[in-house]
C-alpha positions in Angstrom: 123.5 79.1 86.7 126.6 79.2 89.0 128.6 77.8 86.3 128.1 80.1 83.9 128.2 83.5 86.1 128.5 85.7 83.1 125.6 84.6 81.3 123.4 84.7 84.0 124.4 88.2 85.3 123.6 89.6 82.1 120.1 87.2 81.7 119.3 89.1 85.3 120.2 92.7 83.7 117.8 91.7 81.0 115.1 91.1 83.1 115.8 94.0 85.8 115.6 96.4 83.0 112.1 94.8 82.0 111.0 94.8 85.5 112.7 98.6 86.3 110.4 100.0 83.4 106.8 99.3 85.1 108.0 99.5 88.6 109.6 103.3 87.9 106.3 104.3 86.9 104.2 103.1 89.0 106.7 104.7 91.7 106.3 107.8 89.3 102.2 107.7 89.6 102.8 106.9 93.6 104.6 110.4 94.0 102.8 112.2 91.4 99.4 111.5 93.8 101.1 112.4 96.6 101.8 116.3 94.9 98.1 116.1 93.6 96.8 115.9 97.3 99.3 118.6 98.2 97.7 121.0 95.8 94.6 119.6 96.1 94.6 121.4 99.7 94.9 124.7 97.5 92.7 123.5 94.9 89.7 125.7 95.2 85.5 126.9 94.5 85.2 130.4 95.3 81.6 131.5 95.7 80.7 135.1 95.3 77.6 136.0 97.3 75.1 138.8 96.1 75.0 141.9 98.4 71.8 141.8 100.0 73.0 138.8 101.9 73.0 138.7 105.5 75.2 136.5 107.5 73.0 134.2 108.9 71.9 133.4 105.5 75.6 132.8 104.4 76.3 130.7 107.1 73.2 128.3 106.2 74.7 128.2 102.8 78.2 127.6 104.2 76.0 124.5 106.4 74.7 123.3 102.6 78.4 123.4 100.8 79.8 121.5 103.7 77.4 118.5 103.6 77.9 117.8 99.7 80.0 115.0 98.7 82.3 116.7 97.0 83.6 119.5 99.0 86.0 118.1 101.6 85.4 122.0 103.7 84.3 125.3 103.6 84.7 128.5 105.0 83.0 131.8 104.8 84.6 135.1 104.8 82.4 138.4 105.1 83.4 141.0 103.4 84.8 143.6 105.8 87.7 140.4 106.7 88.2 140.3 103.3 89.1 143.9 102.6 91.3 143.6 105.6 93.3 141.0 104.5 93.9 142.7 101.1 94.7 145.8 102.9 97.4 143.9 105.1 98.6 142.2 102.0 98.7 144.3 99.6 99.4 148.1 101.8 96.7 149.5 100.1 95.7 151.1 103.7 96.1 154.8 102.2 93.3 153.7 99.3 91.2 151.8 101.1 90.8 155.3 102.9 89.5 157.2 100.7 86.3 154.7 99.9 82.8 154.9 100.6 81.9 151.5 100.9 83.4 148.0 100.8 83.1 147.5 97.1 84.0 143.5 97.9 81.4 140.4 98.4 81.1 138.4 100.9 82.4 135.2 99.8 82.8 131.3 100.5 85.5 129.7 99.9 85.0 125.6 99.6 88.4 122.9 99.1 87.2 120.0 96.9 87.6 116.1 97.8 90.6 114.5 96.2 88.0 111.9 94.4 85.9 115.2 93.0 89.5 116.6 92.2 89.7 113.8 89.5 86.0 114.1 88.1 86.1 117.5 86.2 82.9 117.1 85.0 81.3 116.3 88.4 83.1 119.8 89.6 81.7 121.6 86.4 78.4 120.0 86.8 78.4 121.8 90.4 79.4 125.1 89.3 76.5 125.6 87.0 73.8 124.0 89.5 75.1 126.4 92.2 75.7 129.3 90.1 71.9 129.7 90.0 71.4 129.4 93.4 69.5 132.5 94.7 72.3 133.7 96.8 75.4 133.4 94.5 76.2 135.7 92.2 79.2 134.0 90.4 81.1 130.6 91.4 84.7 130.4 90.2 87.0 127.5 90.0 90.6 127.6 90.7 91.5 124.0 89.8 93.6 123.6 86.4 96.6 122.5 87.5 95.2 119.8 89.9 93.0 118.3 87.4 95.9 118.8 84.8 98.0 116.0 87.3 94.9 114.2 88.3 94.4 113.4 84.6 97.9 112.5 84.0 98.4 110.1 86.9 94.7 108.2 85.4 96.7 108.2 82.0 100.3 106.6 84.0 98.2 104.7 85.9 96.8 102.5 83.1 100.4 102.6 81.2 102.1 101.4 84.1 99.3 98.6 84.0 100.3 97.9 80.3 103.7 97.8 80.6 103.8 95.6 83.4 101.0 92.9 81.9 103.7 92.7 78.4 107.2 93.0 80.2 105.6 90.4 82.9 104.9 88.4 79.7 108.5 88.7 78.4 110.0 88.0 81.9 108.3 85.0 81.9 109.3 84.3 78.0 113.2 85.2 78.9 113.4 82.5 81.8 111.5 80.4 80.3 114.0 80.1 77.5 116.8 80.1 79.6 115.0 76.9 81.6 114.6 75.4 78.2 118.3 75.7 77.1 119.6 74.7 80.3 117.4 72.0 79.8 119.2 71.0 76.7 122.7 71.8 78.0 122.2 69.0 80.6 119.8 67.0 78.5 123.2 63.8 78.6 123.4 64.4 82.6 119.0 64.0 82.9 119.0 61.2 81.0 121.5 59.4 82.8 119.6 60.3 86.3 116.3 59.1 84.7 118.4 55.9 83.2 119.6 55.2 87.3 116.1 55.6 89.3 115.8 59.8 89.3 112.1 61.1 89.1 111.1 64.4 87.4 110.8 66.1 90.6 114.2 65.4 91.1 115.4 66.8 88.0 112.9 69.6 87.7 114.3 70.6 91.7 117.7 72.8 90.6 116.4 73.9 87.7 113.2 75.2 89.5 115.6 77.0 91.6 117.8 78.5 88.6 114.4 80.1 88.1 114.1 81.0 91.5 118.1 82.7 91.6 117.6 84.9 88.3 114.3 86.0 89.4 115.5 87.2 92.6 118.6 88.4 91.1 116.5 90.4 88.1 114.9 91.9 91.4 117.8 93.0 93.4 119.6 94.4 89.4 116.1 96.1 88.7 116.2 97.6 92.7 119.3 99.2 92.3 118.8 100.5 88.7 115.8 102.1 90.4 117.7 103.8 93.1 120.3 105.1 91.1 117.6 106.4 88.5 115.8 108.2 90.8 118.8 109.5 93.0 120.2 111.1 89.5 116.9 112.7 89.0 115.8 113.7 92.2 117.8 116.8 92.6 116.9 118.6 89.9 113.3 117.6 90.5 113.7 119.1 94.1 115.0 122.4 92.6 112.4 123.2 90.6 109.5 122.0 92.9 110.9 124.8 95.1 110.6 127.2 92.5 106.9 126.3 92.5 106.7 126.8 96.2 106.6 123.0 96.7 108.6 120.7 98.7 108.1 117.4 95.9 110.6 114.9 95.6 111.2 111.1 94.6 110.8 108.9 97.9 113.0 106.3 95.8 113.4 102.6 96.2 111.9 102.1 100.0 112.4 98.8 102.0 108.7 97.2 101.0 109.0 98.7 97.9 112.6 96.6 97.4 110.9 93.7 99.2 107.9 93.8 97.2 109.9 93.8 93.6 112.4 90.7 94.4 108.9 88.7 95.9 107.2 89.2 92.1 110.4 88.6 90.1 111.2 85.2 92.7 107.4 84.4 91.7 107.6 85.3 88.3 111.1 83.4 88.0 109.4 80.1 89.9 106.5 80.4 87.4 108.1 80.7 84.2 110.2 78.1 84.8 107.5 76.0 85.7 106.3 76.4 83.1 109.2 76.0 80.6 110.2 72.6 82.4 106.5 70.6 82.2 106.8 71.3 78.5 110.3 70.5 77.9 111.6 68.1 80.5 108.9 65.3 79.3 110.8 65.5 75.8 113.9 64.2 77.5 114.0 60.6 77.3 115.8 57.2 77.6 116.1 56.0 74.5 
């Protein structure tokens, strides 16, 4: 490996552009859940409650919502706070004057779980068993957007799983072949160590760590390209989040995260050429 730097430098680019692919996506999916849980705290079920109601009976439905699986909390606001608050947001104090009565509904307002977030049906399933309940008189749901992302980070999530079972496959396949013509670069030098005493284990030693270098190498080249991918991106990304009110941005290559990707490619480059050497060394020898 150390002889021929070149070669190997680019057989590590190789590889950290394999393992960049899957890694940037599942980094991708990581911070894509993160933004779903932040809108899933404005992800909501509005229930509109007939006017007869009274407010104990409200707060025993408000007591029913809560212990459901699915809703993570409720609240319940009467009417008369309700036409406050659009009076204060909207300075609509000079029409709200001039009415008779409160034309609004009380209403409950109830924030879904993050696991009902990404079970549409399950939420659609509960707005027509609870739009015939005897004290609603219309349930709305205010949760596009956050299924919209759920859905998509299901969809990444089983791409990134894809991509990393091939490109694993083909990291394994590219050492593996470098092993194997390294193999037959030095098959003169293994002979004569086999010829004066040397055991496989001796010979496989280096070249299980020339597996060992380029994987960690293909981990530290696939880090970096990480990093400056996502520092490239991130600003733009951070602009328009804040157009959507948002504060979303890329948390980029962390410390376990860089940790974690040169531990698989070290693993992945022990493996393969492992696995390349107890096929190909038992071909070389003595005559």
């Amino acid at each position: 490996m150390f002889r021929t730097p070149l070669a190997s430098l680019f057989t590590c680019l190789v590889i950290g552009i394999a393992v960049a692919l899957p890694c940037g996506m599942a980094m991708f999916l990581h911070d894509i859940r993160g933004l779903t849980s932040e809108l899933g705290e404005s992800a909501q079920v509005t229930f509109y409650l007939k006017a007869n109601n009274r407010e104990q009976t409200a707060l025993a439905f408000l007591a029913e919502l809560n212990a459901l699986p699915e809703i993570d909390s409720s609240r319940y606001i009467p009417k008369a706070d309700a036409l406050r608050e659009l009076e204060e947001s909207h300075g609509i104090g000079d029409v709200v004057a001039f009415l008779d009565a409160n034309p609004l509904p009380d209403v409950v307002v109830a924030t879904p779980t993050l696991s009902a977030l990404q079970s549409p049906d399950e939420l659609q399933k509960l707005q027509q068993t609870w739009s015939q309940h005897k004290l609603v008189e219309r349930v709305q749901l205010d949760l596009d957007w956050v299924q919209r992302l759920s859905l998509l980070s299901v969809v990444v999530e089983r791409v990134v799983w894809v991509l990393s079972v091939l490109l694993g496959a083909a990291v394994l396949l590219i050492i593996g072949n470098t092993i194997r013509l390294e193999v037959e670069n030095r098959r003169h030098e293994i002979i004569v160590v086999k010829l004066v005493g040397g055991t496989d284990a001796f010979v496989r030693r280096p070249l299980l760590y020339m597996g060992l270098w380029l994987g960690m190498g293909s981990g530290f080249c696939a880090a970096l390209l990480l990093e400056l991918a996502f520092s490239w991106l991130n600003e733009p990304v951070i602009r328009l989040s804040k157009l959507y009110g948002s504060e979303f941005s890329f948390s980029g290559v962390q410390i376990s995260t860089f940790l974690l990707i040169v531990f698989v490619t070290s693993l992945l480059g022990i493996f393969g050429a492992r696995m390349a050497l107890s096929r190909h060394l038992q071909a070389v020898e003595p005559a």
